[in-house]
Each structure stands twice: as structure tokens, then as C-alpha cells.
PLY file of the C-alpha trace (Angstrom):
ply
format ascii 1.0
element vertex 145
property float x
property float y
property float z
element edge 144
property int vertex1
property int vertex2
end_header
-101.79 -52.32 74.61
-101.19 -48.58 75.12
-104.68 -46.68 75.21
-104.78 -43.04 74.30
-108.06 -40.56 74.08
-107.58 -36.90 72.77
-109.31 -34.59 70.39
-108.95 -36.02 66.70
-107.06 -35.04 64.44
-107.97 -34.33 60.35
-105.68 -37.13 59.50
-107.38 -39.69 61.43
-110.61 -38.79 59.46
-110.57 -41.93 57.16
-110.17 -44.24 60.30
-113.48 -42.51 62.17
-115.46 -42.87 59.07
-114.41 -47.00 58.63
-115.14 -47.29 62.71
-118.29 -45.22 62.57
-119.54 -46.63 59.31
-122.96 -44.63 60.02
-121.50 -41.38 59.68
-120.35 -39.70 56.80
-117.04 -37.86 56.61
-118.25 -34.34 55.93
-120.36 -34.82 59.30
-116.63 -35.84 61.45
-114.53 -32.86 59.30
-117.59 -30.27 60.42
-117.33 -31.74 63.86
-113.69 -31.01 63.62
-114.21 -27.76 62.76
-116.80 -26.18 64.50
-117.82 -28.93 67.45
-117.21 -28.59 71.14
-114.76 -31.82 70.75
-114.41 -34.68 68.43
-112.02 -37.00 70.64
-111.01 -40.48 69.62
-109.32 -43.48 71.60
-106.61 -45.29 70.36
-104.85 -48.33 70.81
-101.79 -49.15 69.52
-102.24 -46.36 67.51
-105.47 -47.65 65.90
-108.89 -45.30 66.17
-110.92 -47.79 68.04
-113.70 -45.06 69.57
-115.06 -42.10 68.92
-117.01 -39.31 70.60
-118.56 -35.98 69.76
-119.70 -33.30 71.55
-121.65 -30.54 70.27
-124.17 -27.34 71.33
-127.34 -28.02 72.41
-130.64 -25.41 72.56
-130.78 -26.11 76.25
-128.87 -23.94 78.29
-125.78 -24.98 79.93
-126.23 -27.88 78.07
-123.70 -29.93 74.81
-124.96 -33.03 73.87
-123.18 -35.94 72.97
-124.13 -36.91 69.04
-122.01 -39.80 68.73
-120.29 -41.89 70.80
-119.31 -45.21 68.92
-117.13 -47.93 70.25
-115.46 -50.79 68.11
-117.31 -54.23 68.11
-114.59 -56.18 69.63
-113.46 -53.79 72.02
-117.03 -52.75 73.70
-117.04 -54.30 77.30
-113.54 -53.68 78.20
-113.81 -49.65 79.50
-113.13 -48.21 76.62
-116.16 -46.04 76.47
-116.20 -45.60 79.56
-113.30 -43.95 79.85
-113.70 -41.83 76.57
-117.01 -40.90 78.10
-115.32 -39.76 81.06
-112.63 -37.52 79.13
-115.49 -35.64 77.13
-117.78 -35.22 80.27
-114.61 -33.10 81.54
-113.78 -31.37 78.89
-117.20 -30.71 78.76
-117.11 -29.41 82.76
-114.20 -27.11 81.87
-115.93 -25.41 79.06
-118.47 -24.30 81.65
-121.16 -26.87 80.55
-123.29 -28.21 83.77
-125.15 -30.76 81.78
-125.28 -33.66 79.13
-127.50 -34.83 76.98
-127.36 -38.16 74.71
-130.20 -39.65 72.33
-130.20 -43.19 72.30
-132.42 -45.51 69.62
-135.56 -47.18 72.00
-134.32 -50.79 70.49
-130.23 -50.27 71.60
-130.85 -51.81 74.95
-126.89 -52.42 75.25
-126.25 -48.47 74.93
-129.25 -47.11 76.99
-128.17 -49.96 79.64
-124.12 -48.45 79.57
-125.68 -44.24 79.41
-127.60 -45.70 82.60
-124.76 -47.72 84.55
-122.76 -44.44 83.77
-125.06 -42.32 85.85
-127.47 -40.80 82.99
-131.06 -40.96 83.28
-133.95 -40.90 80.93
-135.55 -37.15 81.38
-138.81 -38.21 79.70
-137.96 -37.10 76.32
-138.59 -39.25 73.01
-138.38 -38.29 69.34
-138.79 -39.76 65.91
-136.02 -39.38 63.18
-134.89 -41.13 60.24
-133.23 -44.33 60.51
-129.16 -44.42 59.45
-130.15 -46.72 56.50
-132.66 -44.48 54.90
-135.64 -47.24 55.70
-138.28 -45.38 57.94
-138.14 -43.82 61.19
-136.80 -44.80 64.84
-138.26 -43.38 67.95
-135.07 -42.56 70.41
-134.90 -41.74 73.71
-133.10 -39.03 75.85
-130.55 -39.20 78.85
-129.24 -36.57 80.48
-126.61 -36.27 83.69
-125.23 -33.41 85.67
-121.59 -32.86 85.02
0 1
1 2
2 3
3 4
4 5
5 6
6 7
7 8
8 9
9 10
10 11
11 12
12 13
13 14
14 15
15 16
16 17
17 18
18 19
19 20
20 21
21 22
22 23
23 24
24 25
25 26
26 27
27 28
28 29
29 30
30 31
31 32
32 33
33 34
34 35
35 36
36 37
37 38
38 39
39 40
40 41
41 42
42 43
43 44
44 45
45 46
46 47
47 48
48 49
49 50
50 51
51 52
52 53
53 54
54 55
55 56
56 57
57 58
58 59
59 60
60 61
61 62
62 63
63 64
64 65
65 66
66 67
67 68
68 69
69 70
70 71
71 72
72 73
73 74
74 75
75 76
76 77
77 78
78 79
79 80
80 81
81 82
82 83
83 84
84 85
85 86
86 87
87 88
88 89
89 90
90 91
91 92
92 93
93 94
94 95
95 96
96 97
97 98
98 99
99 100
100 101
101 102
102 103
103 104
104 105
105 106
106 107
107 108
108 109
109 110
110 111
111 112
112 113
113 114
114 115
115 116
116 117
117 118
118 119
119 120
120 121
121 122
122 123
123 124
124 125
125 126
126 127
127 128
128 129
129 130
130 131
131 132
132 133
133 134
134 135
135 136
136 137
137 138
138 139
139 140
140 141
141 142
142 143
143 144
């Protein structure tokens, strides 16, 4: 299995939507376009993660808006290491901090943000849920980078 993470590119657009079946694909092209980074991981040449990076209000501070990891590959490193990749690209844009809302309920992604080294700042929020059915209260994690 050869494993490779780098910014995406426009033709892998289709694949990002299919993994990332939340997202729509105007959100990924305007990430593309006007983000801090949209990278993906690949193995084998197949998209099998994807993260995004983007401004936030708080200076010094991008916050990570997606970061989405294929079913049968979660558990292996995978996001881990993409994680890693856009937490330095990140660094050597001059950003000293990160910031990543996570869903109260997703006790599998707030427990990876934590093992990583993020930590809850206190911060919660309601917004609508990805199926259109109500609201969801998330949480927010931040970590020096």
C-alpha cells in the first residue's frame, strides 16, 4: 500500500465528494480555491481522507472544517498522519493555533482531537445538522501548533 497526503487537486473533486458524502462539491472546489489547504491522502491512488483548513476570526488562528477519514481505513494512522501534514503547513503559514468543532455525540472523533493533543477550550455552539433534521450542539478543541 503506498500512502500519499498533499494538497488536492480539482480532478480529484468527484472522489472527495463520494468519501465525504456530507459535503457538497461547490463547498471542496471553494476550498480549493480560496482555503488555506484542502489536502487529501491516498492510497494506491484512491482518495481515502480528506482535510481542510481554513481562516478563522481568532487571531493567529485557521481552523480545521473538515477532516474525514474512510470507514474502513479509520484506526490505522491515517488521520493521524494527515492531521499532522496540515498542522505544518499550517505552522509554516505563520499560524500558532488550531481550532476544530466536533459534534457533542462523535465520541470516536473528540476521543482522536484529544489523544492528538487538542483540548476542549470551553466553547459549544448549536448549528444545523448535515441531514437538514434539527440542530446539534458541537464542541470546540483547540492546540498550539
Amino acid at each position: 500500500m503506498i500512502l500519499n497526503i498533499k494538497p488536492a487537486a480539482r480532478y480529484q473533486t468527484e472522489d472527495i465528494c463520494a468519501l465525504a458524502d456530507a459535503r457538497d462539491r461547490d463547498f471542496f472546489e471553494e476550498s480549493m480555491r480560496g482555503g488555506l489547504l484542502t489536502a487529501v491522502v491516498t492510497c494506491d491512488r484512491t482518495v481515502k481522507g480528506v482535510c481542510v483548513c481554513s481562516g478563522s476570526p481568532i487571531p493567529d488562528g485557521c481552523e480545521i472544517s473538515v477532516l474525514f477519514i474512510d470507514k474502513e481505513q479509520r484506526r490505522k494512522g491515517i488521520g493521524r498522519k494527515l492531521l499532522s501534514y496540515a498542522l505544518r503547513e499550517m505552522r509554516s503559514q505563520r499560524f500558532t493555533r488550531a481550532f476544530i468543532w466536533i459534534d457533542e455525540n462523535n465520541t470516536a472523533a473528540a476521543g482522536f482531537i484529544t489523544r492528538f493533543g487538542f483540548s476542549f477550550d470551553g466553547k459549544e455552539r448549536k448549528v444545523p445538522s448535515p441531514d437538514g433534521s434539527g440542530m446539534i450542539s458541537e464542541m470546540r478543541f483547540r492546540i498550539d501548533i
